[in-house]
C-alpha positions as CSV (number, residue, x, y, z in Angstrom):
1,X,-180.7,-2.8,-57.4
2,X,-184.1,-1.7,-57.9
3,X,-185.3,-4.9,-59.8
4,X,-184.2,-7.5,-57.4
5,X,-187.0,-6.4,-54.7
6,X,-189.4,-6.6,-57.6
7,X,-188.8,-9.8,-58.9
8,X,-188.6,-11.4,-55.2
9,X,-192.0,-9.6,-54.6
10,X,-192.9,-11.4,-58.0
11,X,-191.9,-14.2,-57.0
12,X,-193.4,-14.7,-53.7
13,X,-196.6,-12.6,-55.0
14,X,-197.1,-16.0,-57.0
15,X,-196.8,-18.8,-54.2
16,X,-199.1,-16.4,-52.1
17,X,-201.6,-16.7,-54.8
18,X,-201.4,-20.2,-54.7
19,X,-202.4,-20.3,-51.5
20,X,-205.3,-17.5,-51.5
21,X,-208.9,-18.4,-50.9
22,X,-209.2,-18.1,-54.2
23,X,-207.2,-20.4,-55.3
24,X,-208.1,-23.0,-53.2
25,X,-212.0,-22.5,-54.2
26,X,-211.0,-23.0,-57.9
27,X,-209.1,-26.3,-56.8
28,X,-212.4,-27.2,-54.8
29,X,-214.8,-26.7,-58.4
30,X,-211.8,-29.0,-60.4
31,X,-212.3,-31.6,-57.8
32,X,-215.8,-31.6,-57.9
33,X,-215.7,-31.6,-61.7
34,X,-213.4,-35.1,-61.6
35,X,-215.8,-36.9,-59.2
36,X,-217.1,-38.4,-62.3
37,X,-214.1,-39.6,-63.6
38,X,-213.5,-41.4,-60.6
39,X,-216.4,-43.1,-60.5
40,X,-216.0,-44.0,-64.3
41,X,-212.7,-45.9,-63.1
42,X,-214.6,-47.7,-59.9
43,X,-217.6,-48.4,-62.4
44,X,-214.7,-50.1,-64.7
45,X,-212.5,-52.1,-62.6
46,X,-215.8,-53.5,-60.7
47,X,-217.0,-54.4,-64.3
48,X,-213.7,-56.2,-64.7
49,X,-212.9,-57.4,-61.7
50,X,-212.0,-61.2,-62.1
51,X,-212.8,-62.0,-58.1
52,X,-216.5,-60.5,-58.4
53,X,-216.8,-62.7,-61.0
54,X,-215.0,-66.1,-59.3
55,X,-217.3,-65.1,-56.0
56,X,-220.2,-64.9,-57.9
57,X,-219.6,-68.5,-59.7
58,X,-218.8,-69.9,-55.9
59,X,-222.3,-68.7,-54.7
60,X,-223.5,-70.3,-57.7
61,X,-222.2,-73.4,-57.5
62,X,-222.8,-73.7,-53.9
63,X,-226.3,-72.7,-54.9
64,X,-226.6,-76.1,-57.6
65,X,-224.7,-78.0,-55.2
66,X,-227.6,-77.6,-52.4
67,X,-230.5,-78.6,-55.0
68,X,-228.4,-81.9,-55.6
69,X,-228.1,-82.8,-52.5
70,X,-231.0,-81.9,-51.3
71,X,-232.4,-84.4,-53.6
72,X,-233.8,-88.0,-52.8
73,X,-231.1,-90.9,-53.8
74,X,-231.3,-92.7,-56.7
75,X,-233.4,-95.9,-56.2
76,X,-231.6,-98.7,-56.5
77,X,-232.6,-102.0,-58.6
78,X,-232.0,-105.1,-57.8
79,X,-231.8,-108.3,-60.2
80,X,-231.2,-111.8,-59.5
81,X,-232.9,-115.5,-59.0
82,X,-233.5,-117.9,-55.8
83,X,-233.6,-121.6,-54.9
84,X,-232.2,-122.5,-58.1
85,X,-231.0,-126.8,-58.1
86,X,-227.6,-127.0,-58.0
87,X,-228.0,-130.8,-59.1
88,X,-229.6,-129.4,-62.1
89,X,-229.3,-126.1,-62.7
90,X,-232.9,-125.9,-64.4
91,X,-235.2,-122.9,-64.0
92,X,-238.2,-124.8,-64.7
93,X,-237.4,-127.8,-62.1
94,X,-238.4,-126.9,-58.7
95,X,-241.3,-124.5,-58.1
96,X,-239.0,-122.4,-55.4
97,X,-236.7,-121.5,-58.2
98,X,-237.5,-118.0,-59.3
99,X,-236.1,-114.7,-61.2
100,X,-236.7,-111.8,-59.5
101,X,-236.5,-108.0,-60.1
102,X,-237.1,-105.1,-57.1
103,X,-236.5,-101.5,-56.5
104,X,-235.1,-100.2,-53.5
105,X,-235.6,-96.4,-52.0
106,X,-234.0,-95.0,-49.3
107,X,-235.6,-91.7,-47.8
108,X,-233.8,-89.1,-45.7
109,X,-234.0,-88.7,-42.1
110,X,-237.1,-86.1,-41.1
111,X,-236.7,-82.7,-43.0
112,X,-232.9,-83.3,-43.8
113,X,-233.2,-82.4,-47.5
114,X,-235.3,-79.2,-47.3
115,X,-232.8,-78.1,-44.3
116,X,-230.0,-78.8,-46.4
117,X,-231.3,-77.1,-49.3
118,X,-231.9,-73.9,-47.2
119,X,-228.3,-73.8,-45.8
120,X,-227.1,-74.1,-49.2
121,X,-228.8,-70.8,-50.1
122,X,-227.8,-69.2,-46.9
123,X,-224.1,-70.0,-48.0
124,X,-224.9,-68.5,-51.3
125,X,-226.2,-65.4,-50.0
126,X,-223.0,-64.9,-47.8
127,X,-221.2,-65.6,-50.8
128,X,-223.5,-62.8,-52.3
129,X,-222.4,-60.1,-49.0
130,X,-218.3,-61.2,-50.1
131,X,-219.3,-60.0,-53.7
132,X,-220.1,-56.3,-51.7
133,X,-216.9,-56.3,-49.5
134,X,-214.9,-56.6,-52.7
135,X,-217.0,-54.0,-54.3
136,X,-216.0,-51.8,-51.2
137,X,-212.1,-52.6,-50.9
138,X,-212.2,-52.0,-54.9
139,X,-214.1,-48.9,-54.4
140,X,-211.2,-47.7,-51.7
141,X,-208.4,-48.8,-53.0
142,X,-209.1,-46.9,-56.4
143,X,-210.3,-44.0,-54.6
144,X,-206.7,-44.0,-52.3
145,X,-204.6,-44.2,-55.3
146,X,-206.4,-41.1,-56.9
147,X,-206.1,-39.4,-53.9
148,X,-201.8,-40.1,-53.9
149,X,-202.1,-39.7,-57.8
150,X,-203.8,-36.0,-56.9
151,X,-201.7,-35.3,-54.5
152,X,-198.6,-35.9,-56.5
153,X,-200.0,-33.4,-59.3
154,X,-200.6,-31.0,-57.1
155,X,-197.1,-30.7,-55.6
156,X,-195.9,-31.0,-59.5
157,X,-198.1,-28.0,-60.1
158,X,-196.5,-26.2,-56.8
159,X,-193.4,-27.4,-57.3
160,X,-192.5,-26.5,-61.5
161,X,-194.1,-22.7,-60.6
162,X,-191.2,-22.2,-57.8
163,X,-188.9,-23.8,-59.8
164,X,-190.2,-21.7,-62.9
165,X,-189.6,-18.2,-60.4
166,X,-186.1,-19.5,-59.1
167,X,-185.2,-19.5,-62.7
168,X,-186.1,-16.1,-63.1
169,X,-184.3,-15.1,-60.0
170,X,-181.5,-17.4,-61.2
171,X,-180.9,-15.2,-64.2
172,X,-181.6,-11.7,-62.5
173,X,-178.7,-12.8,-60.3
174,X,-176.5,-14.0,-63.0
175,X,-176.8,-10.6,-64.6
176,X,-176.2,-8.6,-61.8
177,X,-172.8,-11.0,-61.2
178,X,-171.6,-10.3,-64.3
179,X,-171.8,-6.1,-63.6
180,X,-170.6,-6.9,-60.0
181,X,-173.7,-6.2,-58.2
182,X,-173.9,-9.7,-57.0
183,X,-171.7,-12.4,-55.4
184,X,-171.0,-15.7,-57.0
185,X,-172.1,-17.4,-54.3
186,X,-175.9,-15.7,-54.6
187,X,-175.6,-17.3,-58.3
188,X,-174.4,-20.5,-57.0
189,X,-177.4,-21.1,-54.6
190,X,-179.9,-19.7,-56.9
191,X,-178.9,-22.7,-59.6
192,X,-178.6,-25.0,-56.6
193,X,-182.3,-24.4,-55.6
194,X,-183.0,-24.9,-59.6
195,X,-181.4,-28.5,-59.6
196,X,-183.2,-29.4,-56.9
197,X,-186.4,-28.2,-57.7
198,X,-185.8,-30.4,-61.0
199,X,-185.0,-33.2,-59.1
200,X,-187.9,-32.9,-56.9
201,X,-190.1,-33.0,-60.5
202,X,-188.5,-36.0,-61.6
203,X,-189.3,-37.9,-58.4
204,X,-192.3,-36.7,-58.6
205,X,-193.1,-37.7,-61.9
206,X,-191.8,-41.1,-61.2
207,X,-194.5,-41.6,-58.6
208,X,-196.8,-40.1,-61.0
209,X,-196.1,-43.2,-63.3
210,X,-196.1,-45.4,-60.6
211,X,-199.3,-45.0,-59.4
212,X,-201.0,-45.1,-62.9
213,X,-199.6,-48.4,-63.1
214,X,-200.9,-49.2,-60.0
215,X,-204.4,-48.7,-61.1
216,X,-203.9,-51.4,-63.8
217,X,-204.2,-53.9,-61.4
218,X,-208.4,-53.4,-61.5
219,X,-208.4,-51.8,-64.6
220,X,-206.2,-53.8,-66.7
221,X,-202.9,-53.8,-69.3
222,X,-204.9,-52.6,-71.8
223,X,-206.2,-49.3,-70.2
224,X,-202.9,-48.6,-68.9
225,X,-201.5,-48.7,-72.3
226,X,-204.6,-46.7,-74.3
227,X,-204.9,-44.0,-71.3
228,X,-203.8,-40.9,-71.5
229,X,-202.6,-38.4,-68.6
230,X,-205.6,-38.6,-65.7
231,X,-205.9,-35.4,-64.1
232,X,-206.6,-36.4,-60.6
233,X,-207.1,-34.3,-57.3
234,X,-206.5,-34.7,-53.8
235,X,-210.1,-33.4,-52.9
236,X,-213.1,-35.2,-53.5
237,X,-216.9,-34.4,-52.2
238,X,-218.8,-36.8,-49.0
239,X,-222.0,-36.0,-49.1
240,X,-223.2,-39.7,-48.1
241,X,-220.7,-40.2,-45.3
242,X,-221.1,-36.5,-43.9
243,X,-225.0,-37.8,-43.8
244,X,-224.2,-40.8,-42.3
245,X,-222.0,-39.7,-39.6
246,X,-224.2,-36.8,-38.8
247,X,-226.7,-39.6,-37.6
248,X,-224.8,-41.8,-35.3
249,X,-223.0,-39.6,-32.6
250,X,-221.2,-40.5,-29.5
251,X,-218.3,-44.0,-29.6
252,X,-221.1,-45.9,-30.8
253,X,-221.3,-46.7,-34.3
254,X,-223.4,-49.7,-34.3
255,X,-226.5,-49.0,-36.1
256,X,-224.8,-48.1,-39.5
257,X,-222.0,-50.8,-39.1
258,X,-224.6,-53.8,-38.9
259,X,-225.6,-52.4,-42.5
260,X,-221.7,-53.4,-43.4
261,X,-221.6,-56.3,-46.1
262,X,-218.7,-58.1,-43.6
263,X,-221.3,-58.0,-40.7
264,X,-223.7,-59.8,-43.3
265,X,-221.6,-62.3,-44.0
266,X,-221.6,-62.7,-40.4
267,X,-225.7,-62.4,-39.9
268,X,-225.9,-65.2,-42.5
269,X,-222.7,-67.1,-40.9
270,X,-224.8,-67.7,-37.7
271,X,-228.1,-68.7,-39.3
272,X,-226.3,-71.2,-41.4
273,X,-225.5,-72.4,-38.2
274,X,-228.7,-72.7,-36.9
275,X,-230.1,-74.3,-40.1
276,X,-227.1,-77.2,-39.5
277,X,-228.5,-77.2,-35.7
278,X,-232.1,-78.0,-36.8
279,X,-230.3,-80.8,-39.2
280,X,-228.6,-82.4,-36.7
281,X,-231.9,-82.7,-34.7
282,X,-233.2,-84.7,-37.8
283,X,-230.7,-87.1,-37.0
284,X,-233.1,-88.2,-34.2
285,X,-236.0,-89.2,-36.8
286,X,-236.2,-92.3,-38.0
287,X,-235.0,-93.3,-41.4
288,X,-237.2,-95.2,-43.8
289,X,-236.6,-97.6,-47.2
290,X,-238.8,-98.9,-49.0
291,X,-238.5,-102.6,-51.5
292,X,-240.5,-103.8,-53.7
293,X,-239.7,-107.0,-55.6
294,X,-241.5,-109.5,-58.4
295,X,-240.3,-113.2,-58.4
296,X,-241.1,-114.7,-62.3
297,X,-241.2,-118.7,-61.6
298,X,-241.5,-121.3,-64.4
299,X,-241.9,-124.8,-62.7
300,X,-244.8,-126.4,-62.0
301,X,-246.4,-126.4,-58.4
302,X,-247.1,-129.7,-56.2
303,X,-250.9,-129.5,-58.1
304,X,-249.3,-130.2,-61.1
305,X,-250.1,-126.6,-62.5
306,X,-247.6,-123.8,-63.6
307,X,-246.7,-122.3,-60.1
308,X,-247.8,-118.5,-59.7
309,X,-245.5,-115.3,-59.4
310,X,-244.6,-113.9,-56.4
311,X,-244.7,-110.3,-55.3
312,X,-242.6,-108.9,-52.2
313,X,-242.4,-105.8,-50.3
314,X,-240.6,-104.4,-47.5
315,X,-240.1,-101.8,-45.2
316,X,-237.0,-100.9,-43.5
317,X,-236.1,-98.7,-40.6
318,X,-233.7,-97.3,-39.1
319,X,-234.2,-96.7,-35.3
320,X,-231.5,-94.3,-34.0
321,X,-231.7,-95.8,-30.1
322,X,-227.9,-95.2,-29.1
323,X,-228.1,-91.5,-29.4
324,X,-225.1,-90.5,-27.1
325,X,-222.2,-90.7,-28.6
326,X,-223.2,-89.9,-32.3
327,X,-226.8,-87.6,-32.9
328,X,-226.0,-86.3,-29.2
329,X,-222.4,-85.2,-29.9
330,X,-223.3,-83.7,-33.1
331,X,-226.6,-81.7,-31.7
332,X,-224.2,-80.4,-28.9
333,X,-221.2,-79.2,-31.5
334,X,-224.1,-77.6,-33.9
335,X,-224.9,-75.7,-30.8
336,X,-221.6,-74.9,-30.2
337,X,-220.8,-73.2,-33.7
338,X,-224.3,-71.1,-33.4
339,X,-222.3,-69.4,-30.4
340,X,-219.3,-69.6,-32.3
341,X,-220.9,-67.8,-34.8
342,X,-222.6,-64.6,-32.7
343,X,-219.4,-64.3,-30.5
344,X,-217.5,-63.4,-34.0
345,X,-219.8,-61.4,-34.8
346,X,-219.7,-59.9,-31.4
347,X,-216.3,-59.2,-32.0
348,X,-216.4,-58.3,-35.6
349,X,-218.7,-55.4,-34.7
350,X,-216.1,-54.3,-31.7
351,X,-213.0,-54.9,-34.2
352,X,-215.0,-52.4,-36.7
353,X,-216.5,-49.5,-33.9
354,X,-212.9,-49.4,-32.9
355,X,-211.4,-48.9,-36.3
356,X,-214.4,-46.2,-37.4
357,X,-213.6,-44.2,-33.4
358,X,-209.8,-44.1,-34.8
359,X,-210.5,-42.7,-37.9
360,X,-213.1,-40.6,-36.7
361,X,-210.1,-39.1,-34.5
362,X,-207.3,-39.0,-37.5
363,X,-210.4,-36.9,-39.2
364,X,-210.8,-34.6,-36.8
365,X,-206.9,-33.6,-35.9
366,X,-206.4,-33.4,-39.3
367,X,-208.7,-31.2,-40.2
368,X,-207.6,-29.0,-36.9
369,X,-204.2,-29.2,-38.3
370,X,-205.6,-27.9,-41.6
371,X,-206.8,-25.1,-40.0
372,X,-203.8,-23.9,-38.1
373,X,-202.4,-24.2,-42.0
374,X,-204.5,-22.3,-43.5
375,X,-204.9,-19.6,-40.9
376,X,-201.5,-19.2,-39.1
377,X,-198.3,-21.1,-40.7
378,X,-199.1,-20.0,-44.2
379,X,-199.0,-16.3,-43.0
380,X,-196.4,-16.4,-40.7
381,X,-194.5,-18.0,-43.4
382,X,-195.3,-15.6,-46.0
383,X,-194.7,-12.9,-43.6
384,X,-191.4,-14.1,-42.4
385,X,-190.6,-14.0,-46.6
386,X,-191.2,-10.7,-46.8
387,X,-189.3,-9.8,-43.7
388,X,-186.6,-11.5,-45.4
389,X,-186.8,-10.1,-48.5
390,X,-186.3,-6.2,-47.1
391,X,-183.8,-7.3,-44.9
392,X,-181.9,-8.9,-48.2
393,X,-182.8,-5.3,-49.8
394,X,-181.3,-3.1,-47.3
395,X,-178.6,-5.3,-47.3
396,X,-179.0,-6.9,-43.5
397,X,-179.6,-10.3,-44.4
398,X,-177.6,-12.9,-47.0
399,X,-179.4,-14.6,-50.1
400,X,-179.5,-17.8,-47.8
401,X,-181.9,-16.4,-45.8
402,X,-183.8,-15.3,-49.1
403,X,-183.5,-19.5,-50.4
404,X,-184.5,-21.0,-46.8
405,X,-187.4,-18.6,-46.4
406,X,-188.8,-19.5,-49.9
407,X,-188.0,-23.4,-49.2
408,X,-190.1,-23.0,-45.7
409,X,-193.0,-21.9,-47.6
410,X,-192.9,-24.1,-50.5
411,X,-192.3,-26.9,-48.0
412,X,-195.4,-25.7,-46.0
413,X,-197.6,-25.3,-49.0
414,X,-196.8,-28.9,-49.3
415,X,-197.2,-30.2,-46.0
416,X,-201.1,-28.7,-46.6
417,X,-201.6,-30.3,-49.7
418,X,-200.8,-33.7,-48.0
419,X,-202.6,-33.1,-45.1
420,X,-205.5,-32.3,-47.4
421,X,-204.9,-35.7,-49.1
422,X,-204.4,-37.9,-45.6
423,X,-208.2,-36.3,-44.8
424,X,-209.3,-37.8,-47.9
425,X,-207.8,-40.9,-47.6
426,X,-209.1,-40.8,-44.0
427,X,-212.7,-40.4,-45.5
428,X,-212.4,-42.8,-47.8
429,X,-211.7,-45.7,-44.9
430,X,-214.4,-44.1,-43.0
431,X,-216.9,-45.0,-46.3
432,X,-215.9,-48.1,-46.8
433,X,-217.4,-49.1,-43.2
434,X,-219.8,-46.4,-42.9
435,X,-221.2,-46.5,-46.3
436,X,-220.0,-43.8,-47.9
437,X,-219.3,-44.3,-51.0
438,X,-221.9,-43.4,-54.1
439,X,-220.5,-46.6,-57.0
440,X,-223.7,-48.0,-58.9
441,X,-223.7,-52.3,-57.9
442,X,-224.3,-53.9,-61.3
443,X,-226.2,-57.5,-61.3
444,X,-223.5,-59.9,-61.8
445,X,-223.9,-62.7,-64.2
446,X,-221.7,-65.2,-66.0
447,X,-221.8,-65.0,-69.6
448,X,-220.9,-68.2,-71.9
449,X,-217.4,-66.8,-72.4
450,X,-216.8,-67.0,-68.7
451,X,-217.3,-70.9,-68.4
452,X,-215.9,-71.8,-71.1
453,X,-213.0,-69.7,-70.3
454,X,-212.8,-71.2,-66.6
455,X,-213.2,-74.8,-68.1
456,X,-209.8,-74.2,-70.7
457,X,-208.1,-73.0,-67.7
């Protein structure tokens, strides 16, 4: 009997080691070592995002849409003749009788167009602030599905060395039955705890897969099928957001929020809205036209001498006088969207403090929780394995208690590993309103390929 302690010590030797300091600060250099891989994949799917790119073409649109109309209309001409004989029908017979050509330009109320122009670019640049929050949700959502896909390796890793022990313990035990040393039912259980261990991989890998796949949807078919295996990790390195949150202290959160692309959006929502105020107070000016007009005559006047041209010009205005229930109406429903405007963003900023206090509390239980991990409920647990173990050696406690003490531990090694990962993912909500995250923000710009794509489709 005198190699079954030894192998159990072996075996449980091993998942200590996997749990040492040691161990973990190797995991810690790996991790720090893939940052860059990371960011290679949130470089690439930003590069290939498709709704950076249709943002980006909105702004730009809106952009050419504000230069046309904040352009002057067209003038308009106007072509026709007067007092022409209907007795006759002759141009040259009556000296009234004329052909006459004018222009006609209308002009815009006050300082409508430039005001119109300059909400068009405000538009555009809140177009510009969505193009950031995509960049930020693509940013997260990449940096939450390496996290999982980390996670997931890491149990594999956990996982196939217990299962690689239990094997070994599987076949000590199988030799020992066949000399009589051992019960079947010690064999049983030890093969048990093998097929299950296997299962465990299998699932495992199948969320492997699954969350590879997942990453196509930013990085596209074509890198899912050239990629080979990604080694992830559950662990990643934030430096920025540690900065950032050591400045702001207390609930209040404000100060690095407002720098938040969303708030932005809604910064350039409300002077949009005072830009379309100070256009509906042009509706008070009056609006001016302008026609000009040349009147060719061929008949003779009453002296008996070819009658001369005529030249007319005129100047129309329009006189807004009944104010109240059109310019006053829309003045007082501009004003109305200004407030519109700063209560959202009132409670924007609330919606988003709240949200950053939460997370800030999920951050700091977990890593509390961590602690008690690392500190007490690994020990206990690798203490109550060893207890088990010379119990099992001097014969006063069953192989059961051998299985469920190895299966607590592996079970707790796991729980760690995804609390480590939850404090990531944590993290990586907390950067993505905090700014956090370190991703390089290319210049966007539509190539030739691009429209001509969009105008096939």
């Amino acid at each position: 009997m005198e190699l079954k302690p030894r192998l159990l010590a072996l075996s449980m030797c091993a998942i200590a080691w996997s749990a040492s300091p040691a161990y973990a600060s190797s995991q810690t250099l790996s991790a720090d070592s893939k940052v860059t891989e990371l960011d290679l994949l949130i470089d690439k799917a930003l590069a290939a995002d498709a709704s950076r790119k249709a943002i980006f073409a909105q702004s730009q649109a809106v952009r050419e849409t504000g230069i046309a109309s904040s352009t002057l209309m067209d003038p308009k001409l106007k072509v026709g003749f007067g007092g022409l004989p209907v007795d006759s029908f002759q141009f040259d017979q009556d000296p009234m009788t004329n052909i006459s050509v004018g222009l006609m330009q209308q002009f815009e109320r006050g300082e409508t167009l430039a005001l119109q122009l300059k909400k068009a670019n405000q538009q555009a640049d809140g177009m510009q602030n969505q193009i950031a929050v995509r960049e930020l949700d693509v940013a997260n959502s990449i940096t939450q599905l390496w996290l999982e896909l980390g996670y997931q390796q890491k149990a594999a890793d956990i996982i196939h060395q217990n299962q690689h022990l239990m094997e070994e313990l599987a076949n000590f035990i199988q030799t020992n039955y066949s000399i009589g040393k051992n019960e079947a039912q010690d064999l049983l259980n030890a093969q048990l705890q093998v097929s299950k261990l296997d299962e465990k991989l299998q699932a495992n890998a199948q969320m492997q897969r699954r969350l590879v796949s997942q990453l196509s949807e930013w990085l596209g078919s074509d890198w899912l099928e050239s990629t080979s295996a990604i080694e992830a990790t559950n662990a990643l390195a934030w430096q920025k957001l540690d900065t950032n949150l050591a400045r702001s202290t207390g609930t209040k959160h404000y100060t690095l929020l407002a720098k938040h692309p969303m708030v932005s959006m809604a910064d350039t929502l409300i002077e949009t809205s005072r830009t379309q105020v100070d256009i509906a107070e042009q509706a008070y000016q009056p609006q001016f036209g302008v026609e000009v007009m040349y009147a060719y005559r061929q008949a003779n006047g009453m002296n008996g001498k070819p009658a001369s041209d005529l030249v007319s010009a005129y100047l129309t205005l329009d006189i807004p006088l009944f104010t109240e229930n059109k310019q006053d109406k829309t003045y007082a429903a501009a004003q109305y969207q200004v407030g519109a405007a700063q209560s959202q963003r009132d409670l924007l900023l609330s919606q988003m403090n709240a949200k950053v206090n939460a997370l800030l509390i999920d951050k700091t239980n977990l890593e509390q929780r961590l602690e008690r991990y690392q500190s007490t409920l690994l020990d206990q647990a690798k203490a109550r394995t060893k207890a088990v173990e010379r119990g099992y050696q001097n014969n006063t406690a069953q192989f059961n208690d051998v299985i469920a003490a190895a299966s607590d531990e592996l079970t707790l090694q796991l729980e760690m590993e995804r609390l480590v990962t939850d404090l990531n993912i944590v993290s990586s909500n907390l950067a993505s309103l905090l700014d956090g995250f370190e991703f390089d923000h290319d210049h966007l710009e539509l190539t030739d390929s691009d429209i001509s794509h969009s105008q096939r489709q």
